[in-house]
MITOR-763009 format. One line per 2 residues: their letters; for each residue x, y, z of N, C-alpha, C. Coordinates in steps of 0.001 Angstrom, whole numbers, padded with zeros to 6 digits. Atoms other than C-alpha are relative to their C-alpha. Example, Ala and Ser with C-alpha at 12.3 -4.5 7.8 and 13.67 -1.06 7.14 Angstrom:
AS = 000890:-001190:000000:012300:-004500:007800:000900:001200:000000; -000820:-001190:-000060:013670:-001060:007140:-000770:001090:000730
//
This chain:
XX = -000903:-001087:000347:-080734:034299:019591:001069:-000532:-000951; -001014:-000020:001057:-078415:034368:016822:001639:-000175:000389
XX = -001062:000289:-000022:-074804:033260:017251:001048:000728:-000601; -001152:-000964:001384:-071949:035553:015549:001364:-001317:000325
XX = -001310:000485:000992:-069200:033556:013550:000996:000528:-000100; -000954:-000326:000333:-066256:034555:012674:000018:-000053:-001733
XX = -000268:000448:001422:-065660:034822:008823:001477:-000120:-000301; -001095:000498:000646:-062979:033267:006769:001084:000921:-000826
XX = -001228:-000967:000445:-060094:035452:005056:-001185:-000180:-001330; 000670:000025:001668:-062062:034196:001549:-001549:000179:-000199
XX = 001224:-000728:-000271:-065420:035361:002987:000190:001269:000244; 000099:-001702:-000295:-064322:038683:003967:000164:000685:-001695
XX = 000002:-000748:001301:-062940:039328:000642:-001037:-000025:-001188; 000816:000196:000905:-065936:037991:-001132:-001367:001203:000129
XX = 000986:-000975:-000421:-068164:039983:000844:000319:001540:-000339; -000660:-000849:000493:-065983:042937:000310:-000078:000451:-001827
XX = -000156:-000044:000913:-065625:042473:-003206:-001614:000263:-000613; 001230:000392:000220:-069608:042229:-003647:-000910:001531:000306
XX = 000316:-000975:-000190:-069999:045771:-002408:000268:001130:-000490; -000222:-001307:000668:-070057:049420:-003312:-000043:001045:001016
XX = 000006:-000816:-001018:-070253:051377:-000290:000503:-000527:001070; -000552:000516:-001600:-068542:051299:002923:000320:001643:000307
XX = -000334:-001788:-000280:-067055:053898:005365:001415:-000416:000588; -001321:-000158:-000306:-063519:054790:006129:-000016:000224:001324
XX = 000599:-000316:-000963:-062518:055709:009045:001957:000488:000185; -001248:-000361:000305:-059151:057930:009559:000538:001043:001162
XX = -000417:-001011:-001326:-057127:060526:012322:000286:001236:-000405; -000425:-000966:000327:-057100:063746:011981:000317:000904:001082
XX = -000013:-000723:-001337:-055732:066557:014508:-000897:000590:000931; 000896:-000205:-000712:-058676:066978:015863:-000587:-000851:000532
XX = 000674:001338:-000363:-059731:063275:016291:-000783:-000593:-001177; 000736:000425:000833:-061447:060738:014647:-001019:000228:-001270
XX = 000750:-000778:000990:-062939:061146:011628:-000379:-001725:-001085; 000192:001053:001049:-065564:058391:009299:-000485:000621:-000985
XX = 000516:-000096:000766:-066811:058824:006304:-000077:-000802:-001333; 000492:001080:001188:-068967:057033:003637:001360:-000094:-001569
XX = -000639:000004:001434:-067234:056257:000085:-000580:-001218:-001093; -000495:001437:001079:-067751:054014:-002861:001083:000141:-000185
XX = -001245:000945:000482:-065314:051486:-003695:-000194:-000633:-000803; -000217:001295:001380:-063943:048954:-005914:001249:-000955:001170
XX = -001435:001214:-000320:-061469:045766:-004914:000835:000182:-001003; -000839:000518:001190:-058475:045667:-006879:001018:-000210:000685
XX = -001539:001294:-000702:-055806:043201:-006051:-000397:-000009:001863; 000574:-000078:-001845:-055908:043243:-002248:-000046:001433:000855
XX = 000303:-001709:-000505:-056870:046815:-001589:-001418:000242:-000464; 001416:-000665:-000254:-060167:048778:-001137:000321:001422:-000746
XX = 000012:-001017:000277:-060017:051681:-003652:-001019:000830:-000205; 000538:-000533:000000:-061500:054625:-003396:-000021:001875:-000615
XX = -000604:-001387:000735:-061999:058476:-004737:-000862:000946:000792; 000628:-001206:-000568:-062248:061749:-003212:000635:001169:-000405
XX = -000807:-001769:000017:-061701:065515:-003413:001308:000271:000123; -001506:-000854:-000402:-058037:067226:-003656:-000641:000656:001703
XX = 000353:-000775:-001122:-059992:069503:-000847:-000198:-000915:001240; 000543:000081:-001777:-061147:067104:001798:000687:-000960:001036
XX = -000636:000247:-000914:-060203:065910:004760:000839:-001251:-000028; -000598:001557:000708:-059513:062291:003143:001407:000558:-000313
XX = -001929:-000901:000616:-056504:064555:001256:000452:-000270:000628; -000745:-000378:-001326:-055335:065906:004075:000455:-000625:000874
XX = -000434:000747:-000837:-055120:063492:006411:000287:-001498:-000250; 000258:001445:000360:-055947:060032:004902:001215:-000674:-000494
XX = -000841:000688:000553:-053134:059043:002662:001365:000280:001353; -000931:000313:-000430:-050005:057562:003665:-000028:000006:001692
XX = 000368:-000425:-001478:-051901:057306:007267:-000583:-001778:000346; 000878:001396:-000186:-053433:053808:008934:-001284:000660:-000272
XX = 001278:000068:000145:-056957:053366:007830:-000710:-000768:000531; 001421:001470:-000124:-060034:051277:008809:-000855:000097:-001074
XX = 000943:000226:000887:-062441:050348:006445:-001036:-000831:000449; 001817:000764:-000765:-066255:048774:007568:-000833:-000067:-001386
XX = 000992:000090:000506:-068759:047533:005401:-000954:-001025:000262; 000919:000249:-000771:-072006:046160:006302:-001144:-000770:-000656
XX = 000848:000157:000549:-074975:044134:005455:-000710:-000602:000867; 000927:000622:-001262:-078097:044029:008026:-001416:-000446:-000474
XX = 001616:-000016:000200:-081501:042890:007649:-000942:-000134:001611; 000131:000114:-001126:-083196:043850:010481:-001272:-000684:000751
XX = 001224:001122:-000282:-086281:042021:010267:000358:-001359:000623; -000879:001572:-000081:-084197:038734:010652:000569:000069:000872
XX = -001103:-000207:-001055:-081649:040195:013374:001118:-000599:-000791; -001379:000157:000524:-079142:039402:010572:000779:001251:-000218
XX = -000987:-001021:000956:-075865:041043:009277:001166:-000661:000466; -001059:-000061:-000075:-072486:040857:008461:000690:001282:-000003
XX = -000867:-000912:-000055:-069629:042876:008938:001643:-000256:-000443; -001676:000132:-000065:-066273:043101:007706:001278:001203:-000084
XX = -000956:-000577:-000049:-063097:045324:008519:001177:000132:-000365; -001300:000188:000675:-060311:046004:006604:001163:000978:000626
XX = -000646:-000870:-000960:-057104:047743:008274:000972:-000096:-000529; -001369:000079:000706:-053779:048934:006714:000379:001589:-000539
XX = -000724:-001637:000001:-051657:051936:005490:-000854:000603:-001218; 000238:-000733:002218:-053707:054253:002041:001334:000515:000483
XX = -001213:-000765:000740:-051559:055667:000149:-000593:000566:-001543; 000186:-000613:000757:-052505:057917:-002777:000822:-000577:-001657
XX = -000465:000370:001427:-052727:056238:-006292:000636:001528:-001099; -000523:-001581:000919:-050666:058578:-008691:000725:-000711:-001132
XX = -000463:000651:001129:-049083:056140:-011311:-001139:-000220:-001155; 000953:-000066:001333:-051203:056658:-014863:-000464:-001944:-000431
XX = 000015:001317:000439:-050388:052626:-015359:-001051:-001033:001091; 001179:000545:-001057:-052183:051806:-011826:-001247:000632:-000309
XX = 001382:-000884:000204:-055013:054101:-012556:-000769:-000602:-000756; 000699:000512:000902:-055622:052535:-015738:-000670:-001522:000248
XX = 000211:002541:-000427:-055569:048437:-014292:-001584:000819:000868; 001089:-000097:-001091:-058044:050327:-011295:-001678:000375:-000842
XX = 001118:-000441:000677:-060377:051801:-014350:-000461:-001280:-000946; 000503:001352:001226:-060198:048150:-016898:-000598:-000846:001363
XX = 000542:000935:-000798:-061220:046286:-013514:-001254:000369:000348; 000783:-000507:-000519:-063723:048005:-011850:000348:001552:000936
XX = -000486:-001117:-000607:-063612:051887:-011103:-000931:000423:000622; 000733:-000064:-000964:-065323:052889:-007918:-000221:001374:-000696
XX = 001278:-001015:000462:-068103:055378:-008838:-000373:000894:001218; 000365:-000325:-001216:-068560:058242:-006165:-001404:000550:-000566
XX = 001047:-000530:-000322:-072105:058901:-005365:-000207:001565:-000092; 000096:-001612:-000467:-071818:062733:-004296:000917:000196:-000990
XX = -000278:-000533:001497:-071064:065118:-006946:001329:000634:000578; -001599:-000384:000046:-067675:067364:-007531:001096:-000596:-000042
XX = -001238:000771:000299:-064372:066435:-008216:000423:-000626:001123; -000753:000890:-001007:-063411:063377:-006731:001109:-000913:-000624
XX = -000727:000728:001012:-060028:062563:-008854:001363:-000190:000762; -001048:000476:-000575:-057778:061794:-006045:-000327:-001681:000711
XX = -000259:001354:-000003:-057184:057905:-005846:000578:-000656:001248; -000708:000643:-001005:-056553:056036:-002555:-000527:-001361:000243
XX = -000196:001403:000100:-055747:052497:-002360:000264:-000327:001263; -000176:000323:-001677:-056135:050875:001550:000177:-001554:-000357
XX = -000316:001373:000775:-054208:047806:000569:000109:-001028:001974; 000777:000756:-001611:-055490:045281:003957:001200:-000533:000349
XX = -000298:000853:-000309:-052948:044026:006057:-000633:-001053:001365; 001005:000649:-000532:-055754:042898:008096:-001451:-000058:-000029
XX = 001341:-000042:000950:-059149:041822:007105:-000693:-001238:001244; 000749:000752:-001213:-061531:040253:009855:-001728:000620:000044
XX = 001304:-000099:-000031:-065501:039708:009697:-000960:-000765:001028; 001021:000634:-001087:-068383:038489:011599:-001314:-000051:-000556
XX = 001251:-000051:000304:-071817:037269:010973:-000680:-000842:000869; 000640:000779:-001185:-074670:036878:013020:-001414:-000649:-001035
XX = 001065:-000089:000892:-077641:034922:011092:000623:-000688:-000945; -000666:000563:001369:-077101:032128:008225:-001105:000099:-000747
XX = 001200:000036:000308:-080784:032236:006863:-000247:000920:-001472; 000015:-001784:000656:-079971:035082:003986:-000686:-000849:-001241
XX = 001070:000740:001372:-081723:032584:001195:-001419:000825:000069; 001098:-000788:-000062:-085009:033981:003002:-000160:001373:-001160
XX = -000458:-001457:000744:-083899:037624:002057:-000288:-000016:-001456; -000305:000252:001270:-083234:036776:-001502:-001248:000146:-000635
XX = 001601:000502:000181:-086787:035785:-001931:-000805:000614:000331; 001216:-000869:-000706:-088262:038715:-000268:000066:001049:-001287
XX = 000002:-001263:000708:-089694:041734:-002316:000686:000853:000790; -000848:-001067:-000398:-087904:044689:-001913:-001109:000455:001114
XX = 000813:-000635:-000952:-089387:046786:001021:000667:001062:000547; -000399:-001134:-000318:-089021:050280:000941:000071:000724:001170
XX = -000162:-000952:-002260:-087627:052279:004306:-001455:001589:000089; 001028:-000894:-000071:-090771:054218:005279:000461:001302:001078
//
């Protein structure tokens, strides 16, 4: 059986930084609430874009966040995980917008306007991996989910 690790502050962010999807995870008056997003890293925050309309709006900014992103292979019984945790807050400065678009600007998947900007800048960032073997992986053909 596989052992889980702990990862390093400069592994979480690498792993982090290396991705494009994760899921939020936020409170709303009704309770808990996750949902998927692409991202981008910029500086030590997880940015991301969504709707004026949805619930992200509404509740997300200027609120604690979690952030999760993931990488399993389940053939192997590998994966990592890492969690990011800290206050969004709603990008709205034209001069931040622009640094978040010359670096890397997170691309949402799902269509309609998603031109509201929230930045979940980590004041805690903690990962885990079970499985060191990921060279295998690398080396495997792709293998489509049937």
């Amino acid at each position: 059986m596989n052992e889980p690790r702990e990862l390093t502050n400069a592994e979480c962010v690498h792993f982090l930084s290396a991705g494009v999807v994760g899921r939020v995870a936020m409170s709303a008056p009704d309770g808990p609430r996750i949902a998927p997003v692409n991202y981008a890293v910029h500086d030590d925050a997880i940015v991301f874009r969504t709707s004026p309309y949805s619930e992200m709006s509404a509740y997300g900014w200027d609120s604690e966040l979690a952030f999760e992103v993931d990488e399993l292979d389940y053939e192997t019984l590998q994966g990592s995980s890492v969690v990011a945790r800290g206050r969004g807050r709603v990008v709205e400065e034209p001069e931040e917008i622009a640094a978040i678009h010359n670096a890397w600007e997170p691309r949402p998947w799902a269509g309609g306007s998603r031109n509201v900007y929230v930045k979940l800048a980590w004041r805690e960032l903690t990962g885990r991996r079970v499985g060191d073997d990921w060279a295998k992986r690398s080396r495997a053909p792709y293998r489509p989910l049937h």
